[in-house]
Structures are given as C-alpha cells and as structure tokens.
N, C-alpha and C positions, 0 to 999 in steps of 0.2 A: 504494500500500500504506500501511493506515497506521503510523503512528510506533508505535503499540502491542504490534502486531506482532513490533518488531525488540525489545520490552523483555523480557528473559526472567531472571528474576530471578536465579535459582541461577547460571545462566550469567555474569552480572554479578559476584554475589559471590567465583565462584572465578577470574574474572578480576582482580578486586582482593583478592585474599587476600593477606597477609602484613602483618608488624607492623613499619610502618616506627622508625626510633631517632629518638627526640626529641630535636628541639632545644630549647636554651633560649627563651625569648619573647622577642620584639623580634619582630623582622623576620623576614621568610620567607626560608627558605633551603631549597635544593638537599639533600633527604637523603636518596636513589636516582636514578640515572639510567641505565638501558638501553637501550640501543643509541643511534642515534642523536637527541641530545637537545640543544636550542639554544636559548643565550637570549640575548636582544636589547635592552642597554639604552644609554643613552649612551655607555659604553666601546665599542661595537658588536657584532659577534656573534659568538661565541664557546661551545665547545663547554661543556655544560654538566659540574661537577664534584661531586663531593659535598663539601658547606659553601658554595658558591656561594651570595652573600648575592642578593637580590633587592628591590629598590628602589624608591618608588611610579613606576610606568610601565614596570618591565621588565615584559618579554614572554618567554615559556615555549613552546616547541614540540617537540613530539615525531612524530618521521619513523613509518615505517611499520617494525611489530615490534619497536616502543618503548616504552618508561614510561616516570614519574617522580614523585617523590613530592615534595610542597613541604612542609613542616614549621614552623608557630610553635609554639611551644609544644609543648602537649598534642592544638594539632589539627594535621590531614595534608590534602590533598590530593592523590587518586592519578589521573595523568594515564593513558590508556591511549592505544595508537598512535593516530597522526593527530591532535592534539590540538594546541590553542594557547588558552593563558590567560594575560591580563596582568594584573599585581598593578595597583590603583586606583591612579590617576595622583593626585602629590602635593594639586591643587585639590580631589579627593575622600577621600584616604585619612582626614579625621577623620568619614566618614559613613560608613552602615551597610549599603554596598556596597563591596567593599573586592577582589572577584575577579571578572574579564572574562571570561567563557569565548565565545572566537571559534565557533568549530568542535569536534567532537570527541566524546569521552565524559570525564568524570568524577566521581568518588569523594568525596566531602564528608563527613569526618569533622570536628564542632564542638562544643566544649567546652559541655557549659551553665551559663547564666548567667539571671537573673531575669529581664530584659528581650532585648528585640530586640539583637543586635548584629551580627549578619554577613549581609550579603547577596550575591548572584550575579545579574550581570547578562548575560546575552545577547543576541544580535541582536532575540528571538522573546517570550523571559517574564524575569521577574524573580522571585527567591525570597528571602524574608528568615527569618531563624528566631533564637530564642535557643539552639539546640544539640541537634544531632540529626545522623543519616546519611543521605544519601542522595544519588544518581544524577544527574546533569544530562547530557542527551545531546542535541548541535548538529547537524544535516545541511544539505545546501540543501532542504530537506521541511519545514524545521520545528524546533522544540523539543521535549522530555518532561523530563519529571522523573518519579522514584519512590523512592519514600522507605520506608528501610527500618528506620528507627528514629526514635522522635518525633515530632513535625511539621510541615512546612515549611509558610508561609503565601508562595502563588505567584499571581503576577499578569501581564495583559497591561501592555506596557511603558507603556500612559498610564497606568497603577492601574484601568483601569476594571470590571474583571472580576478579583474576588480568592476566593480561596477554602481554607483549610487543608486541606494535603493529608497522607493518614496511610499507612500500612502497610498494603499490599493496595490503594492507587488510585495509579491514574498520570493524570498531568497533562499536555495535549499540544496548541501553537498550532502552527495550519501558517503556513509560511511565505505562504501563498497569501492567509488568511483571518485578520490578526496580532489584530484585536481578538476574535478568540471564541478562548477556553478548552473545552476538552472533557476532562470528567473519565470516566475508566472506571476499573471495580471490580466492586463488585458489581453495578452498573447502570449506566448510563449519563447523564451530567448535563451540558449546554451551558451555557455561563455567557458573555453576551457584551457586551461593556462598552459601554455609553450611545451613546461615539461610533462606535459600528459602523453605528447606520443615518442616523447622519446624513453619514458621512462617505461621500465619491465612490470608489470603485478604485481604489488605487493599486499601483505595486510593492512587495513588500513587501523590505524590510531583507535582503539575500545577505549569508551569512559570507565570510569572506577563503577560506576552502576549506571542503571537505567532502565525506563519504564517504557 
C-alpha cells in the first residue's frame, strides 16, 4: 500500500489539534506528555514530565495512546503514539538539522525566519525549511511528509533528488527504493537522484521500530 494512502489530512490535523504553552527559547523542553512518555538521555531513562529540559542527544519516545509536545520557543513539536525523536547530538546541534525523527508521526510547527534554519532528519528523507507546518510520518515502508502551511524543501538522504514541497503534495521515499522521491498532488512526479542508477541494491536504512 502506498504511504499516500495512510496520509489523510483532516484526520492528521485533528489528531494534532490543540495549542501547546510556550516555552521560553533555549533549549527544548517537555511541555505535554500523555500517557506513557520517555526520555532517554545521559541521566538514563526516565519518565517524561512537563519542563523536562532536553539536551543535544536526548531521545523522546512515546508508547502507544500517547503524545507529547517538545516546545523552544514559539515552535512545538507534537509527537503522536509510537513515536521517537532525538534532539541533534551536540557534534551537530550548530547545523541546520537539529530533530531525528526515528519512527512515528509528527507535527512541525517553525517559526519563520529569512533563511534556512531547521531541518528533520530521518532514516528515509531529509527536510529543511525557514518556517512552516507540516507532517513527517516514519514506518518500516518508508517516509512522507505533507505540508500544510508554507514550504518544506525535502530530499533523499545523499541530497540527490530535492524538491519544495507545498500544500496539497505529499512527498514519499520507500524504504525499498531510498534514492527516488515521488511526489503526489495534483499529479504525479518521480524525482530520483543521480546515484540511483549507478548505484547496486542495497538494504535500505530500518527505523529502531514502526507501525
């Protein structure tokens, strides 16, 4: 089935509905957590709380019939069940991928700003944008994104296939085939990156889980 499929917009939204409380900026902190919610960082692992600070290289998970919301600032991240994201480990925290999303679905709310500054990395695609909303969703099938305000500019993980992606298309690498992108919308568009024909079969990249 493809990834496209499982993206159903409205459905998405009112699973993330609600307006989490802001933190101040710095660091990312814990500002919702439902049901069972855990994070994992040098101190070890522990139940997640609201204000729990997050560190470069903690790790965020959320069990099944769970959320959580990560909060800098004025931007949120809403984790939905099954989910795990680690903030950028300190080696990368001054680049412009700064959130791991293992497995899962979520919510990316980002401030804007003139330039590029925030990016999401995955096993599958990578997105970078200057400040927009929109959707990152991990299985063992693959990657999507869909973007529901602004526009995310998303790539396969060598950069070879990149394309800005807007309101109304969803972007989707299977985990089978990691250098080709396929965009759907109004039509249909395959974008696949240089090294796809030169390179041999391989396995492609399995998240730590997935649903």
């Amino acid at each position: 089935m493809r990834l496209v499929q499982r993206l159903i917009l409205p459905f998405l939204l009112l699973l993330f509905s609600g307006a989490p409380a802001l933190a101040q900026s710095g660091a990312w902190t814990v500002s919702e957590a439902k049901g069972v919610v855990t994070v994992i960082d040098s101190q070890g692992t522990r139940p997640a709380r609201v204000g729990t600070p997050l560190a470069p290289g903690a790790m965020v998970r959320t069990a099944a019939r769970a959320s959580a919301v990560l909060v800098r600032g004025k931007e949120f991240v809403t984790m939905r069940q099954n989910a795990q994201l680690r903030i950028a480990p300190a080696e990368r925290e001054r680049g412009i991928v700064q959130i791991l999303q293992d497995y899962g679905s979520a919510l990316f709310n980002i401030g804007k700003q003139p330039n590029p500054h925030f990016g999401v990395e995955t096993p599958y695609l990578a997105a970078v944008v200057k400040g927009t909303t929109f959707v990152i969703t991990v299985t063992r099938e693959g990657a999507s994104l869909q973007v529901t305000e602004g526009a995310v500019e998303t790539a396969t993980l060598d950069g070879g296939a990149v394309e800005m992606i807007r309101p109304g298309s969803v972007a989707m690498i299977s985990a089978a085939d990691p250098l080709r992108m396929v965009i759907e919308g109004e039509g249909r568009k395959v974008m696949d990156s240089p090294a796809r024909a030169a390179a041999p079969p391989a396995p492609a990249p399995t998240p730590a889980r997935g649903e």
